[in-house]
SERO-4910 file (N, C-alpha, C, O; in steps of 0.05 Angstrom, whole numbers):
BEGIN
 pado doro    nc1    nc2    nc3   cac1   cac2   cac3    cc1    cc2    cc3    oc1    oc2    oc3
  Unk    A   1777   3140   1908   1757   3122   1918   1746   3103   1896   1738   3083   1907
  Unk    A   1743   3102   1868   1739   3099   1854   1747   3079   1838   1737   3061   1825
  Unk    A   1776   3092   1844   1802   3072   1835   1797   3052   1849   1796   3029   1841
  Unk    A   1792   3060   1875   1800   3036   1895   1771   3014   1894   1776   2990   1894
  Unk    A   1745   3021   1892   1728   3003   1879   1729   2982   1857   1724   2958   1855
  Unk    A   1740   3003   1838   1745   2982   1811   1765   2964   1817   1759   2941   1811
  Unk    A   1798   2969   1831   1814   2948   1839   1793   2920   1854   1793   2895   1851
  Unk    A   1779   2935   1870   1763   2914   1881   1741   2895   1876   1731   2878   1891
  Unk    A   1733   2902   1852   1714   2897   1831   1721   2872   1816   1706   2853   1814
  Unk    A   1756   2874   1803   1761   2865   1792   1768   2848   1806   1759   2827   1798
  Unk    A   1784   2846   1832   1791   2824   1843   1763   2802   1847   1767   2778   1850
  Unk    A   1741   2809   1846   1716   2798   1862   1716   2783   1842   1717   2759   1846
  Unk    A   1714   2790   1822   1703   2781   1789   1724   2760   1778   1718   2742   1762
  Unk    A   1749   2763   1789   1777   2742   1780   1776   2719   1799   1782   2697   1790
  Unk    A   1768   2723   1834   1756   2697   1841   1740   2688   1839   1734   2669   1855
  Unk    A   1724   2695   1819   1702   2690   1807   1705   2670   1788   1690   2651   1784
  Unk    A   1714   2673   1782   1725   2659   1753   1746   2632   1763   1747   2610   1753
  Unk    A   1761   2643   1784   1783   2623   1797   1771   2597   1805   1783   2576   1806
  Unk    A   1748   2600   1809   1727   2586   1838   1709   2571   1809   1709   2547   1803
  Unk    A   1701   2584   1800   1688   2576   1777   1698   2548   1756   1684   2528   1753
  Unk    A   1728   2553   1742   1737   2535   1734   1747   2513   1752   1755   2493   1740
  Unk    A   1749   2511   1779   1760   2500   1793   1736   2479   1797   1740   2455   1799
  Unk    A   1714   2491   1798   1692   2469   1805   1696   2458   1786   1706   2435   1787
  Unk    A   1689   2473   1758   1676   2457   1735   1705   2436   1726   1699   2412   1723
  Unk    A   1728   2440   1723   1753   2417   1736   1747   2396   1751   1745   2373   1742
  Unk    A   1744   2402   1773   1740   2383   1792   1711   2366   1792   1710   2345   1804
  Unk    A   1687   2378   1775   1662   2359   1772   1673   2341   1742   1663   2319   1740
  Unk    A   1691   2350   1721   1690   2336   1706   1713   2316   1715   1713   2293   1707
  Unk    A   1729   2325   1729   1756   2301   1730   1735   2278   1749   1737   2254   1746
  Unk    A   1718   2290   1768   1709   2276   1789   1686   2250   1761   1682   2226   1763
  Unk    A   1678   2266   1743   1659   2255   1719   1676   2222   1714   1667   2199   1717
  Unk    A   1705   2234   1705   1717   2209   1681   1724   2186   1711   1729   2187   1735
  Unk    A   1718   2159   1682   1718   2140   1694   1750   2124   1694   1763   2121   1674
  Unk    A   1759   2116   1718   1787   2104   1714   1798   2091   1691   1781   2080   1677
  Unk    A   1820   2089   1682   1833   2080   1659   1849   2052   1668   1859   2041   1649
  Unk    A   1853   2040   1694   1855   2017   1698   1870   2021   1723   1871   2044   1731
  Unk    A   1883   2000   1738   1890   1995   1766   1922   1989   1762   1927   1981   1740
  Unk    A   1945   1990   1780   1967   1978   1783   1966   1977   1819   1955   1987   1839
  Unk    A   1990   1953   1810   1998   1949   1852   2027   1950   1847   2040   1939   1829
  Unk    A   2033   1962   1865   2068   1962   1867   2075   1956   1896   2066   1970   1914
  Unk    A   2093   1932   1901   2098   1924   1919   2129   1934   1935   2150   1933   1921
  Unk    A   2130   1939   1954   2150   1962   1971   2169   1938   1983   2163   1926   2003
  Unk    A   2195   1933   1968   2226   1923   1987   2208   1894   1976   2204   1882   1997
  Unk    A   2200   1885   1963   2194   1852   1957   2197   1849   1936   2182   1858   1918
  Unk    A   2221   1833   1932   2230   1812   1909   2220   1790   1908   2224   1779   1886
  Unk    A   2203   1776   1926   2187   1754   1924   2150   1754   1941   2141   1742   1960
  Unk    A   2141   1770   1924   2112   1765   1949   2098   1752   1948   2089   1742   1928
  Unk    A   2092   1749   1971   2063   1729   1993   2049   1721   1979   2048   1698   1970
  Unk    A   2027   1753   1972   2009   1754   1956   2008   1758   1930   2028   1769   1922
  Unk    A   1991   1752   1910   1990   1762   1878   1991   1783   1869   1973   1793   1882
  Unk    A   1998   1799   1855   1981   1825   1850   1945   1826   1833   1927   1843   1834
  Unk    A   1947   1807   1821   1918   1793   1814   1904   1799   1845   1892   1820   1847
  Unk    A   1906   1779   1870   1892   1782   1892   1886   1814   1904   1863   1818   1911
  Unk    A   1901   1833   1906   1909   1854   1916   1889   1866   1898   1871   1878   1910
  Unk    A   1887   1867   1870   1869   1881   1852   1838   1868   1849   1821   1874   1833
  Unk    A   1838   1854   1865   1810   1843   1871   1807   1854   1895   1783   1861   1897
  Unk    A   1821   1860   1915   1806   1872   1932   1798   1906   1935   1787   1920   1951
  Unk    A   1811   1909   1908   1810   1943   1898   1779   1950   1889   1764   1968   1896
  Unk    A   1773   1926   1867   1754   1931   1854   1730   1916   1853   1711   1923   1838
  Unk    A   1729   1887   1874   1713   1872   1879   1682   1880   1882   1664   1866   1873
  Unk    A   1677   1909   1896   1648   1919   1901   1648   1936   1880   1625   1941   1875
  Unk    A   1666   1949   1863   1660   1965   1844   1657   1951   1820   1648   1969   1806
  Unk    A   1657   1936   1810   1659   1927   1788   1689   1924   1772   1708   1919   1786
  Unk    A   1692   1925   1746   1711   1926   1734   1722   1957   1742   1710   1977   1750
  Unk    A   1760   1950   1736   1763   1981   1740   1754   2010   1722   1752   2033   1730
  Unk    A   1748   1997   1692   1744   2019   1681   1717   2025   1673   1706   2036   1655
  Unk    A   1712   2014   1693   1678   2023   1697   1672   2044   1726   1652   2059   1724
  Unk    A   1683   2044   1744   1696   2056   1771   1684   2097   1759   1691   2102   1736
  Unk    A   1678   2106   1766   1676   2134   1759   1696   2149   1782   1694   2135   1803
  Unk    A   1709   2165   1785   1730   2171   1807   1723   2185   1830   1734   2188   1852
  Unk    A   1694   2196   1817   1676   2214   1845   1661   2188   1865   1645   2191   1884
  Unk    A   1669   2172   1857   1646   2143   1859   1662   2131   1885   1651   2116   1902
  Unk    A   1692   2140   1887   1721   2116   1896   1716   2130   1923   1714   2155   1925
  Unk    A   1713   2105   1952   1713   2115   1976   1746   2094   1972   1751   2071   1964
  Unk    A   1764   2117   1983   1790   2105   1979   1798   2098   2008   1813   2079   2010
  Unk    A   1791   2108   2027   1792   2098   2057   1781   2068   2054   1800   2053   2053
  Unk    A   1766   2058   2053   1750   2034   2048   1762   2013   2036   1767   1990   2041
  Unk    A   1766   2036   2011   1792   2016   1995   1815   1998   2004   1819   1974   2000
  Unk    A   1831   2019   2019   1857   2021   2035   1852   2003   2060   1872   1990   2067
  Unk    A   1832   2001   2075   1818   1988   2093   1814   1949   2085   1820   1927   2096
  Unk    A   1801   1960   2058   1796   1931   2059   1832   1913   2044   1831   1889   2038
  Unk    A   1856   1927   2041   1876   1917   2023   1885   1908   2054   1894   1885   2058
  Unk    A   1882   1928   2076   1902   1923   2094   1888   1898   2107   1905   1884   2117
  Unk    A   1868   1890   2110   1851   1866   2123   1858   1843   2112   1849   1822   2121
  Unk    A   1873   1844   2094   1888   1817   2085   1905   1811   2107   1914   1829   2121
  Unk    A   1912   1779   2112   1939   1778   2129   1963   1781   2130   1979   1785   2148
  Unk    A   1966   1779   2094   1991   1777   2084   2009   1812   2086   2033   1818   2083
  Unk    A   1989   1825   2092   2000   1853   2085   1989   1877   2115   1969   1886   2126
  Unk    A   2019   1876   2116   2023   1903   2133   2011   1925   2140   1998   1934   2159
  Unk    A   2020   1934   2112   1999   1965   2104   1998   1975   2076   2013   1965   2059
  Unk    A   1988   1986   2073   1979   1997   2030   1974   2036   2039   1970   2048   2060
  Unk    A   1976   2043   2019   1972   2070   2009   1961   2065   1977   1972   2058   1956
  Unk    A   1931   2072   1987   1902   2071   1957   1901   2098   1948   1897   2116   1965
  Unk    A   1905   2103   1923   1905   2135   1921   1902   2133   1887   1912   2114   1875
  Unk    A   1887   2153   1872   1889   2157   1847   1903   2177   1827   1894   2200   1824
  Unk    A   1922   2167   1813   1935   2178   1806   1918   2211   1780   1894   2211   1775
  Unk    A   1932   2227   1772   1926   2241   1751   1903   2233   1731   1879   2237   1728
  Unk    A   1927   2218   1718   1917   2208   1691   1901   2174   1695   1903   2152   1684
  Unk    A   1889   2185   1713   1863   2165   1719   1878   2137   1728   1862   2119   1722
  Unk    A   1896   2128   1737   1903   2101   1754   1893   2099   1777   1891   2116   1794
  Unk    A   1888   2075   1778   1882   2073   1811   1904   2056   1819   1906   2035   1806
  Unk    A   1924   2063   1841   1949   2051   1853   1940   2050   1880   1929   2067   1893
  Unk    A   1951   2016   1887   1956   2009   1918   1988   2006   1926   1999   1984   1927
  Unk    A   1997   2022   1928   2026   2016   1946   2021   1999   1976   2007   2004   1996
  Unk    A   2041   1972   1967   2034   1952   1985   2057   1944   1999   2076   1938   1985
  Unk    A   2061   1941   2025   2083   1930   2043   2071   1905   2049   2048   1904   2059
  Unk    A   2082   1886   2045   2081   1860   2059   2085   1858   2093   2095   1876   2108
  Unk    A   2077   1835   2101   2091   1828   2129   2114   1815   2127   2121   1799   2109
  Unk    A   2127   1823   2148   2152   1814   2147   2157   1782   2163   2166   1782   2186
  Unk    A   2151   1757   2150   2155   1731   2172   2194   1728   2177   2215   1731   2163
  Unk    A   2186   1720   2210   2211   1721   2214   2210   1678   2221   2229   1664   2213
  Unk    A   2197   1673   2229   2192   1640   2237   2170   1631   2232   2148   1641   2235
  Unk    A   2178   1609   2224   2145   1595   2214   2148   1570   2239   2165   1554   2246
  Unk    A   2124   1577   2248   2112   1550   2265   2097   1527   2266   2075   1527   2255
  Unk    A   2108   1504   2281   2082   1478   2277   2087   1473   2303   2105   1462   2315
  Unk    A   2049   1491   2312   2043   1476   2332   2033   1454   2340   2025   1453   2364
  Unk    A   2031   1432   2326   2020   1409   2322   1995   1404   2302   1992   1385   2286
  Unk    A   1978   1428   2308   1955   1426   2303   1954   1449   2263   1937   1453   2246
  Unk    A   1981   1457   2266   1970   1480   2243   1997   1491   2232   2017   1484   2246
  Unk    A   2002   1506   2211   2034   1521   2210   2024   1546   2206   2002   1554   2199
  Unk    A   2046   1558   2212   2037   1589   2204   2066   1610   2213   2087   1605   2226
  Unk    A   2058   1635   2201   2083   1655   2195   2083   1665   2222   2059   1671   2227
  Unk    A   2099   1671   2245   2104   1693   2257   2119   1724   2245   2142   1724   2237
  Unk    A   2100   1749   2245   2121   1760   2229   2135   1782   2246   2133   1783   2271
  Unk    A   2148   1799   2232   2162   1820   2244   2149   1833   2279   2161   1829   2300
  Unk    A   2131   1842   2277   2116   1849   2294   2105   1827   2308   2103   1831   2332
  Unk    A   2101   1813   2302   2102   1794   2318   2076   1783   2321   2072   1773   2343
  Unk    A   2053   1783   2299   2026   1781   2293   2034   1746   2273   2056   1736   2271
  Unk    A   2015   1737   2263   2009   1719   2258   2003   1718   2231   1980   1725   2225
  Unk    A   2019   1710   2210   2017   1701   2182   2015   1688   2167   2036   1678   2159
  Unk    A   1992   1679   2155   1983   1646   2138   2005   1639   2118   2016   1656   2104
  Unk    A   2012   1615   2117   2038   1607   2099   2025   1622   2069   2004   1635   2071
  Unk    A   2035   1620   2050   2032   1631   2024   2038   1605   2003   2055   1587   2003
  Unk    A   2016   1611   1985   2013   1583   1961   2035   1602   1941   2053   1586   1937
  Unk    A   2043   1625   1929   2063   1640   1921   2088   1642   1925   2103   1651   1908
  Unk    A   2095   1633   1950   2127   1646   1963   2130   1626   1991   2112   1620   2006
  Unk    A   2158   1618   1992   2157   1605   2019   2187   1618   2031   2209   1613   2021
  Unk    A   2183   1631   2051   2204   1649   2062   2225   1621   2069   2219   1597   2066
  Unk    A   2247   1632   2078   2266   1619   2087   2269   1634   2118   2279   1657   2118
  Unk    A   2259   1622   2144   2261   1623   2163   2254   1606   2182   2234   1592   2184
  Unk    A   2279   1610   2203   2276   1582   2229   2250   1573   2227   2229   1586   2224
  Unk    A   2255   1543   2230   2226   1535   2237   2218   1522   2264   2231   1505   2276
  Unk    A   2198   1532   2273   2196   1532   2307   2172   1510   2311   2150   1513   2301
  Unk    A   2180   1488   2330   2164   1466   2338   2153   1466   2369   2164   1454   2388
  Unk    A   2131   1479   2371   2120   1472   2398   2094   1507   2404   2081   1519   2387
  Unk    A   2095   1509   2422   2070   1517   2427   2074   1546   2434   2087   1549   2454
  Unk    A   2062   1574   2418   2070   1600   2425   2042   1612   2437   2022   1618   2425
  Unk    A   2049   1612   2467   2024   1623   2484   2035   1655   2492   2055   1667   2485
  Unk    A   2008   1664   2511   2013   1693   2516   2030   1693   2535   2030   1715   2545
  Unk    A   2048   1675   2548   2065   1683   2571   2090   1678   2561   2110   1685   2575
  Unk    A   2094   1664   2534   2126   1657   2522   2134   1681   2499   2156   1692   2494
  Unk    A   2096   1686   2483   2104   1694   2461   2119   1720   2451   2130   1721   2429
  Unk    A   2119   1741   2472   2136   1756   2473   2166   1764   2469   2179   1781   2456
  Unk    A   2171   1738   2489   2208   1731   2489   2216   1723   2470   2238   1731   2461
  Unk    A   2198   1704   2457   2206   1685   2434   2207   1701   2413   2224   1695   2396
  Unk    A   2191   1724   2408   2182   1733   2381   2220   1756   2384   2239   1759   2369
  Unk    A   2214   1766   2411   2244   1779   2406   2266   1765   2397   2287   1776   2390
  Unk    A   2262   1734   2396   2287   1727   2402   2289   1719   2369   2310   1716   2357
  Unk    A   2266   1717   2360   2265   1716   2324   2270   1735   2311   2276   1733   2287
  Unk    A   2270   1757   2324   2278   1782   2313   2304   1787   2310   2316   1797   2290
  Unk    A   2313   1781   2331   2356   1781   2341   2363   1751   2316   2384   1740   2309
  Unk    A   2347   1749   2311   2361   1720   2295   2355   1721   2265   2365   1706   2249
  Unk    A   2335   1742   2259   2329   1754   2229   2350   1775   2230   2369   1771   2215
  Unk    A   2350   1795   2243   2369   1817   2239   2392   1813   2242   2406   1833   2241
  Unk    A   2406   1791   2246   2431   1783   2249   2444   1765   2234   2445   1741   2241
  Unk    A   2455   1775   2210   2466   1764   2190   2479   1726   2187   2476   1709   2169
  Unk    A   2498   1724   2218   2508   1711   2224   2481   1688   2234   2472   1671   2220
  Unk    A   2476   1693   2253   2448   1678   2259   2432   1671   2241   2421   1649   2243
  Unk    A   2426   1687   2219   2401   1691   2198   2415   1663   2182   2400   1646   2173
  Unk    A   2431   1661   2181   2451   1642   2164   2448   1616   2177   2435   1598   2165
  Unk    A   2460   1613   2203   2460   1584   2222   2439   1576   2217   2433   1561   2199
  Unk    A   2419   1589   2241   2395   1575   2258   2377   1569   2244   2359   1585   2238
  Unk    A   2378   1543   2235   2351   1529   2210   2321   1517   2234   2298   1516   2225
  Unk    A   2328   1511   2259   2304   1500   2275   2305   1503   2297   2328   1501   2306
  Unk    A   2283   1509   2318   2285   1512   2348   2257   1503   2354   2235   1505   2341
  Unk    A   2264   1491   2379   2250   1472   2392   2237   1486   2418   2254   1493   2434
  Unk    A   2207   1491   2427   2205   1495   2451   2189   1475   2467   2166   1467   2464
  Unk    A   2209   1467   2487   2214   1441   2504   2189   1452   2526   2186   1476   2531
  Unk    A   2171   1427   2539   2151   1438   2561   2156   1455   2579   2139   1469   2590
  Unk    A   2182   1455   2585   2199   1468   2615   2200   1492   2605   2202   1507   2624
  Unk    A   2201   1511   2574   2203   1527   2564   2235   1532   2551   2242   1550   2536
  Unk    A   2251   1508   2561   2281   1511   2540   2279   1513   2515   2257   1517   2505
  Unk    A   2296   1513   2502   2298   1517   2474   2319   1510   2467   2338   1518   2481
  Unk    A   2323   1494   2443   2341   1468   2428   2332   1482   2401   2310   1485   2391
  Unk    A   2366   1492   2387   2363   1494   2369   2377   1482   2349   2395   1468   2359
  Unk    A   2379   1481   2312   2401   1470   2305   2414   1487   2282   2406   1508   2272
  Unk    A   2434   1475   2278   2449   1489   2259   2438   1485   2230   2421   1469   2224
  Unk    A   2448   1500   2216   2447   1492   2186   2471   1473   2173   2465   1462   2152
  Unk    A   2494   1470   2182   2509   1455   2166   2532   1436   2189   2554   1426   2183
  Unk    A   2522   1435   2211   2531   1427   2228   2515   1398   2241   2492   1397   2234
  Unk    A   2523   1379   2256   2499   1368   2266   2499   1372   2301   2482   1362   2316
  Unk    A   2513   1383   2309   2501   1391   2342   2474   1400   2341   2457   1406   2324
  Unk    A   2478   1397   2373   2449   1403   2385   2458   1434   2394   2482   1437   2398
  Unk    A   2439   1458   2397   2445   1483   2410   2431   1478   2434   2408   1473   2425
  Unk    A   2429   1474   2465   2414   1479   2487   2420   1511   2499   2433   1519   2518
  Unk    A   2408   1521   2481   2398   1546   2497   2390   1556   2517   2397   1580   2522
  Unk    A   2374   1543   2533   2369   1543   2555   2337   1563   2550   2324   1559   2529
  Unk    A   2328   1583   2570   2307   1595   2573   2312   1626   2558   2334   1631   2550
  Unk    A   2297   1637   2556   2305   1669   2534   2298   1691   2556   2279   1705   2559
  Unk    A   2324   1688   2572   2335   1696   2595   2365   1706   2576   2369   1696   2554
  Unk    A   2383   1726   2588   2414   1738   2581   2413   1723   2550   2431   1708   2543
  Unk    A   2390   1731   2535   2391   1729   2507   2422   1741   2496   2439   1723   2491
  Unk    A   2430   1766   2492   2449   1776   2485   2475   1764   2489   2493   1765   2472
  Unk    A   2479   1752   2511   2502   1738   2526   2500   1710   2512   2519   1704   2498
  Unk    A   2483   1696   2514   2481   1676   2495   2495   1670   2467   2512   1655   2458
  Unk    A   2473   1697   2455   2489   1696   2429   2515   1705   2424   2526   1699   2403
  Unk    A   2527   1720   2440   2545   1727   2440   2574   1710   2446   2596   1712   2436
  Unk    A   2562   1693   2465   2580   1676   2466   2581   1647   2443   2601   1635   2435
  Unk    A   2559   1644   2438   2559   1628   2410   2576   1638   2390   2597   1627   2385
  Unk    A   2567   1660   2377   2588   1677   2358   2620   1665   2366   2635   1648   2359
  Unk    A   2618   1684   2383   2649   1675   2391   2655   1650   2397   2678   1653   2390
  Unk    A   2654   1624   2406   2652   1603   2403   2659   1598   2381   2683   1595   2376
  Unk    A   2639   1596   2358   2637   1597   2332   2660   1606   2316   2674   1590   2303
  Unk    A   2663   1623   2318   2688   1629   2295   2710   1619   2308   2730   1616   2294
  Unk    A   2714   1611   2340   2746   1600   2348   2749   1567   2340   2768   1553   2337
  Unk    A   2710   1560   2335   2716   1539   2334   2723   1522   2297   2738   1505   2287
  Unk    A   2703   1538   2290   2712   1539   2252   2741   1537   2243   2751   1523   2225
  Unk    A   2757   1558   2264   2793   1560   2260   2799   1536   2266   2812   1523   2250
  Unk    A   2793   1528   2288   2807   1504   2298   2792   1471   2279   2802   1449   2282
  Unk    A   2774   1475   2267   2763   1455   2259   2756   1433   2273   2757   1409   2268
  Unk    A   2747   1448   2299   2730   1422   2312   2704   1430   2312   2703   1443   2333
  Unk    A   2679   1431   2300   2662   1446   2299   2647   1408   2292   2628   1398   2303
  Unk    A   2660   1398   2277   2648   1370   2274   2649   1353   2291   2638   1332   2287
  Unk    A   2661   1357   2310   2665   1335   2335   2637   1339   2352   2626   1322   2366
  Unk    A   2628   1361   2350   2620   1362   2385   2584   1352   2365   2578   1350   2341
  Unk    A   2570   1346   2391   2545   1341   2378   2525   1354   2403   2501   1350   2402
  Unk    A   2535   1366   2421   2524   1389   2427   2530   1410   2441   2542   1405   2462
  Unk    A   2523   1432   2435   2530   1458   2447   2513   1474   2470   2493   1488   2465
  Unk    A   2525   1469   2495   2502   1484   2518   2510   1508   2524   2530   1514   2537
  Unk    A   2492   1525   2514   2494   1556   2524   2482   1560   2545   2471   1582   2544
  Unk    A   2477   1550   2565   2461   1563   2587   2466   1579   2613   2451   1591   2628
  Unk    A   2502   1572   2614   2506   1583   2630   2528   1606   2618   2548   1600   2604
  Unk    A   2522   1636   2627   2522   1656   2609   2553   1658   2611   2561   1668   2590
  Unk    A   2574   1653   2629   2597   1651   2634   2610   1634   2611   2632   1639   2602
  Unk    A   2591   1611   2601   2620   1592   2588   2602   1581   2567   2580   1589   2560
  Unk    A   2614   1563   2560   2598   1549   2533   2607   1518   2537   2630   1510   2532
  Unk    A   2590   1505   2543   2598   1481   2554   2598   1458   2527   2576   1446   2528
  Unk    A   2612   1451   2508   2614   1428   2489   2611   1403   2498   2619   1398   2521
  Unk    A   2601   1383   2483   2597   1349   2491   2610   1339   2463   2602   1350   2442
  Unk    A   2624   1326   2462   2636   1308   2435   2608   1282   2433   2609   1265   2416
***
């Protein structure tokens, strides 16, 4: 019985001690003040934003970073205010060990930039809305006319089939949305017209372009025609 007290004695007295250093750890690490900030940006060889800008919105209400105490850092807030930018997707705010403060940053992804008359701006991946950038100017179709809530859907898919598709990503430098809701697009090194028609048998479309395309590159008539009507999903109708 005795034995069995003291075993239990001792355990009481060793979480004792466990619990003990663990606070006094955690009030002094929580004590020291950061040793400075980094941003590392995720799959971007060219970004939007600065990393200067991004580290202003780290430390803007706190002061400098190495003034920051780490018990001090509401990092939800943090992470909150990185993602409220337009330029960016999403961030992960977190502090490292040895006192860094890191934002891991994903950009948005623009797949078309638009002028609706009145303004330009990024459509991106998802299909949200992205301010051009004084830093970086993507290379993607550029779209002339008006993206409302009853087109913008179709259209944004149809930017997507034309970013993710190597072949396309290559051609299609401009597309046009006509009042009737058609769509006229053009090539990159060609001078036809594309009449696409409505973003209706999307797949069939391009599909038949492709193919079109490479029978017509072999044959080297690709310079004659000056325009190409895809609209009817059966054929591909050429005009010299």
């Amino acid at each position: 019985m005795k034995k069995i007290n003291w075993i239990t004695i001792r355990l009481v007295l060793m979480f004792g001690v466990v619990v003990f250093l663990f606070s006094f750890t955690s009030n002094r690490n929580g004590n020291r003040k950061l040793v400075g900030s980094k941003i590392i940006f995720v799959e971007e060889n060219n970004p939007f934003i600065k990393q200067e800008t991004v580290n202003k919105l780290l430390i803007e209400k706190n002061g400098e970073a190495l003034a920051i105490r780490k018990d001090k850092l509401d990092l939800n807030k943090l992470e909150n205010a990185v993602n409220a930018n337009p330029m960016i997707e999403k961030s992960d705010v977190f502090v490292t060990i040895d006192g860094v403060l890191k934002a891991v940053v994903k950009q948005k992804t623009p797949i078309a930039r638009v002028f609706d008359g009145q303004r330009s701006f990024y459509i991106d991946y998802k299909g949200s809305t992205m301010p051009l950038s004084a830093n970086f100017t993507a290379r993607v179709p550029l779209v002339f006319g008006m993206l409302n809530p009853k087109n913008k859907e179709a259209l944004v898919g149809l930017f997507r089939k034309i970013y993710d598709d190597a072949f396309l990503k290559k051609n299609i430098i401009a597309i046009e949305i006509m009042p009737n809701g058609s769509l006229k697009m053009l090539n990159r090194n060609f001078d036809f017209q594309i009449d696409f028609g409505g973003t209706i048998n999307v797949n069939q479309k391009i599909n038949n372009y492709k193919a079109f395309f490479q029978k017509a590159i072999v044959d080297s008539s690709l310079y004659k025609y000056k325009k190409i009507d895809l609209r009817f999903t059966d054929q591909v109708v050429c005009t010299k």
